[in-house]
C-alpha positions as CSV (number, residue, x, y, z in Angstrom):
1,X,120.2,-7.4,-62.6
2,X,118.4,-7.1,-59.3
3,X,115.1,-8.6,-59.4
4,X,111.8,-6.4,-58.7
5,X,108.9,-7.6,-56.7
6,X,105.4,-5.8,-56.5
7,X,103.5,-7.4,-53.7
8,X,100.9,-7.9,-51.1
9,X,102.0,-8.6,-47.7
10,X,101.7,-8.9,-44.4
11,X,104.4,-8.5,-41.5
12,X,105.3,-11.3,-39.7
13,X,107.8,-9.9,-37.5
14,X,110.3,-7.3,-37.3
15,X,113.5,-6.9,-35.2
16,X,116.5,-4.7,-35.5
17,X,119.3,-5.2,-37.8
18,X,121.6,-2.5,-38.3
19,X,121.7,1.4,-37.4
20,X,117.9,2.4,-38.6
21,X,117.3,-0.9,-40.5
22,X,115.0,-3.7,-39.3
23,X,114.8,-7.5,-40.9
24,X,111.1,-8.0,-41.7
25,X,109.3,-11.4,-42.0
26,X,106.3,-11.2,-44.3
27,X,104.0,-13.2,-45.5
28,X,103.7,-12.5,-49.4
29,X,100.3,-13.3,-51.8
30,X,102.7,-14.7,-54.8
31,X,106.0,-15.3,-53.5
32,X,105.5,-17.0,-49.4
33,X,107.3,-16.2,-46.8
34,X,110.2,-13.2,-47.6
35,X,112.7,-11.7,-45.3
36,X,113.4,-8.7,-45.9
37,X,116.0,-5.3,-45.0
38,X,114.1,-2.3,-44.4
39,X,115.5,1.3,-43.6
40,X,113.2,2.2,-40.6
41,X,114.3,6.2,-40.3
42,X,115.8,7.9,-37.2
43,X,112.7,8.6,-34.8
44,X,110.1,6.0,-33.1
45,X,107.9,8.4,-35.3
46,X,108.9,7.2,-38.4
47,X,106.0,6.4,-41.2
48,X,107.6,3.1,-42.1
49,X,107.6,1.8,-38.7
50,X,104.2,2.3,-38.1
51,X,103.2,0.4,-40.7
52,X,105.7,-2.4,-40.4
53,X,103.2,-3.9,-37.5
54,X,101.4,-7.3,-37.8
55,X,97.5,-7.8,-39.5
56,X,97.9,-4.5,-41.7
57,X,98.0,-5.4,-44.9
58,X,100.5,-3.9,-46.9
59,X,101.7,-3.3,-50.9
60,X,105.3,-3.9,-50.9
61,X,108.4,-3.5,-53.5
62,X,110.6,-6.1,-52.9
63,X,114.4,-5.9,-55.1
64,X,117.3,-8.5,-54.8
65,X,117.9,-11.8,-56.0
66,X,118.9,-13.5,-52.8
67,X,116.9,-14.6,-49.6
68,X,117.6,-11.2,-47.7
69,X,115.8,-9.1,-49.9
70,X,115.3,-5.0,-49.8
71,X,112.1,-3.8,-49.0
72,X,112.3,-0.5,-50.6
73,X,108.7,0.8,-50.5
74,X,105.5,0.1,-48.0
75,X,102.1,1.7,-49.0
76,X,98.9,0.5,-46.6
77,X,96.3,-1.4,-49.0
78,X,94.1,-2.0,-46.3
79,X,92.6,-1.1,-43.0
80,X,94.5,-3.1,-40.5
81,X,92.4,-6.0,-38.1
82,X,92.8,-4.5,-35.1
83,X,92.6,-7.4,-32.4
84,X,92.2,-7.9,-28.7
85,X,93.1,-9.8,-26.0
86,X,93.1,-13.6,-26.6
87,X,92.6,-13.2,-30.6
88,X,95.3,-11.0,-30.7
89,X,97.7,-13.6,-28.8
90,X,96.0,-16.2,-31.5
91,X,97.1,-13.8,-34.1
92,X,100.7,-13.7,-32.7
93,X,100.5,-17.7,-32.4
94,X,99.4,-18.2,-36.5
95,X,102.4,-15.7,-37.2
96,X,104.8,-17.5,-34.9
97,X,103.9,-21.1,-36.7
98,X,104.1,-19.4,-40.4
99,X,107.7,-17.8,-39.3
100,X,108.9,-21.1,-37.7
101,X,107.9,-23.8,-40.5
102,X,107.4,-21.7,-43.6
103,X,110.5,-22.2,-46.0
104,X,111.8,-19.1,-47.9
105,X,110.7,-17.8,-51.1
106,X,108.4,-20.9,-51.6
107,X,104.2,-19.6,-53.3
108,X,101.4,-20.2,-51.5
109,X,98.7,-17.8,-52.8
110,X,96.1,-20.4,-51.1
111,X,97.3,-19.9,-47.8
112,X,97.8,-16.1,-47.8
113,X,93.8,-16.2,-48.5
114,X,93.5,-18.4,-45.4
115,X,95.7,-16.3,-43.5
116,X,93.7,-13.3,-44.3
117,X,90.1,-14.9,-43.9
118,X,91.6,-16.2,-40.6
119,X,92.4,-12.5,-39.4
120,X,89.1,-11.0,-40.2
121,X,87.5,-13.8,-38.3
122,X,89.9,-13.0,-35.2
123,X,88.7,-9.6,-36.0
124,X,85.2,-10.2,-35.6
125,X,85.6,-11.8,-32.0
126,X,84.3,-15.3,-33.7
127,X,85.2,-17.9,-32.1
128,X,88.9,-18.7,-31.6
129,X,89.5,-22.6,-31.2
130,X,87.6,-23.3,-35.0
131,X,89.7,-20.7,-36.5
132,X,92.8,-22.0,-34.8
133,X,92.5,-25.4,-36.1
134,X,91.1,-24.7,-39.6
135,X,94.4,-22.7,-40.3
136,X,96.6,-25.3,-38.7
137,X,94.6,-28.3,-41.2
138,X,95.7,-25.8,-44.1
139,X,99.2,-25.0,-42.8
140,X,99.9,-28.9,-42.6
141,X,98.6,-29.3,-46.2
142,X,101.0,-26.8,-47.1
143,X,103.5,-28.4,-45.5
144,X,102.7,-31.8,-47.0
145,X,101.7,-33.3,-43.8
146,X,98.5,-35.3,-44.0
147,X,96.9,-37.2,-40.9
148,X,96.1,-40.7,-42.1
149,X,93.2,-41.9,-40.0
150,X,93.0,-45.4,-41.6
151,X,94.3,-47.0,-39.5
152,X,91.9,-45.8,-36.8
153,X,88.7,-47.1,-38.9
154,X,90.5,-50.5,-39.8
155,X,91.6,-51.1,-36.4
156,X,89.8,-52.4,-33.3
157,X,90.9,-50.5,-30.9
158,X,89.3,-48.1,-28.2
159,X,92.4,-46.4,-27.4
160,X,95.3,-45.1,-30.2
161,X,98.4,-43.1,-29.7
162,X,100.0,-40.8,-32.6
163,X,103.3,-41.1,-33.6
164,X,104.9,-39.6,-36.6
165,X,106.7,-41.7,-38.2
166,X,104.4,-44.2,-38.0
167,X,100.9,-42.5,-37.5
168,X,97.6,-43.9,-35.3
169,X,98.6,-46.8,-33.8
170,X,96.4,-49.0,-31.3
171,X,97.0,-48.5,-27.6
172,X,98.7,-52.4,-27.2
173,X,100.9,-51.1,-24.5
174,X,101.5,-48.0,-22.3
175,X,103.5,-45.0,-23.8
176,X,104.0,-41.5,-22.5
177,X,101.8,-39.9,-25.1
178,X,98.6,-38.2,-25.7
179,X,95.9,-41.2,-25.5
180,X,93.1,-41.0,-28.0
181,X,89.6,-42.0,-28.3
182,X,89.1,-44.0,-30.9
183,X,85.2,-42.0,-31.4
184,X,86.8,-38.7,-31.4
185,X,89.3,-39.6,-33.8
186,X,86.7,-41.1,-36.3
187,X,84.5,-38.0,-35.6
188,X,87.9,-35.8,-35.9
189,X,88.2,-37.5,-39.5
190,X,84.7,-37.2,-40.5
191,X,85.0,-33.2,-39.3
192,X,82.4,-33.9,-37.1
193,X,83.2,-31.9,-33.9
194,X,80.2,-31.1,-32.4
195,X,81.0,-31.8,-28.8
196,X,84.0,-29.9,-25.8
197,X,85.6,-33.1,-26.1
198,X,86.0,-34.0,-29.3
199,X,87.4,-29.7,-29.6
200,X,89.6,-30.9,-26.7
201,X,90.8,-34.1,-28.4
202,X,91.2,-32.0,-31.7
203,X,93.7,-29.4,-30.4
204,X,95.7,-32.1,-28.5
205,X,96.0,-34.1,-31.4
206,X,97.6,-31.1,-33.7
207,X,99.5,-29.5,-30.9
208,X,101.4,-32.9,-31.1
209,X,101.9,-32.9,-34.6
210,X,103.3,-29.2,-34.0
211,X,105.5,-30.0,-31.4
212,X,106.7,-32.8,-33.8
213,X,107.2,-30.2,-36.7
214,X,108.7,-27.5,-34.9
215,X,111.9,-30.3,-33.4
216,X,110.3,-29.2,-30.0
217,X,110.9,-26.0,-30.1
218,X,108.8,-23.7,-27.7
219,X,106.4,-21.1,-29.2
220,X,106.5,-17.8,-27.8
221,X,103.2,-16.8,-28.2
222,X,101.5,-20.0,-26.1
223,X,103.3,-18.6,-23.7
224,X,101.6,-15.3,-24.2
225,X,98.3,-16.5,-23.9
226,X,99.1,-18.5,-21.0
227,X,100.2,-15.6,-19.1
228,X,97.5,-13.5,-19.9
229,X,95.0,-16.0,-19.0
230,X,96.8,-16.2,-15.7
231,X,96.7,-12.9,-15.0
232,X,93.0,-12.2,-15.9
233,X,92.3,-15.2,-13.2
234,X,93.8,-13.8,-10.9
């Protein structure tokens, strides 16, 4: 017997399947990440599809026993976050992580919470870099990935260089990677950063351990923001 799941959600992404269908990628409070099928009607006008966009959150019935789900009813629970410019390419970005390294079917009530808290700050026009890197602490947690800064408090060192397999190790010798002060890092550890360069030294640090995650694979959205950035400097 098909199972039945009442839940809330919020789309990921969408994309065409068949003739009037669409695959959705939510993000689910009980259940994690779920794909699922989704009849999306005949017109551009259809209900469904307008709610089937990303930062609404939604109450969804979910039926089947396999990882392609049926999405078989969408009801609006809340207002939607409506974001702008550069928070709304951040938004895009946190969806575009949760899609890429988020197994199937797999709970994580806590970071559904996160996710949420995370787009009413975006919401808000706080400030984007805190946000950004709080979520990506959690989504690494969640993903079983610590950062063991040991070594950078037991080692003496100015300079250390990430790598994962082995972590922080001391800059002995020249490598063609990210080079790290050894204060940041400590101050990074402590979560103490309360200077530009230590934010700077911050977001180079987890972008690595991204890039690492994600086999190198390019993100979508970074591009996105790049581009827009470009074109408001121009």
């Amino acid at each position: 017997m098909a199972e039945v799941i009442e839940q809330n959600a919020y789309v990921l992404h969408s994309r065409p399947y068949r003739e009037h269908q669409l695959i959705v990628d939510l993000l689910t409070q009980e259940y994690g990440k779920v794909s699922a099928v989704v009849y999306s009607g005949k017109t551009n006008k259809s209900n469904k599809k307008g709610l089937l966009q990303p930062f609404g959150r939604l109450n969804v019935v979910l039926k089947g026993n396999n990882n392609l789900r049926n999405l078989s009813r969408i009801e609006a629970s809340k207002k939607s976050f409506i974001l702008k410019g550069d928070h709304l390419y951040s938004g895009f970005y946190l969806n575009e992580l949760l899609i890429k390294l988020l197994g199937e079917l797999i709970p994580c009530p806590d970071l559904f919470l996160q996710y949420q808290a995370c787009l009413q700050a975006l919401a808000s026009t706080q400030e984007i870099e805190p946000i950004l890197r709080e979520f990506e602490l959690n989504l690494l947690a969640e993903l079983g990935f610590s950062l063991d800064f040991g070594p950078v408090f037991e080692q003496d060192s100015a300079f250390f260089y990430f790598i994962a397999e082995q972590g922080f190790i001391p800059a002995v010798e020249k490598l063609n990677l990210p080079l790290y002060d050894k204060t940041h890092l400590e101050a990074i550890a402590d979560k103490v950063i309360a200077t530009e360069n230590i934010l700077k030294t911050n977001k180079i640090l987890i972008r690595q351990v991204f890039n690492h995650l994600l086999g190198g694979r390019p993100l979508n959205s970074r591009k996105l923001f790049i581009k827009n950035n470009q074109y408001q400097a121009d």
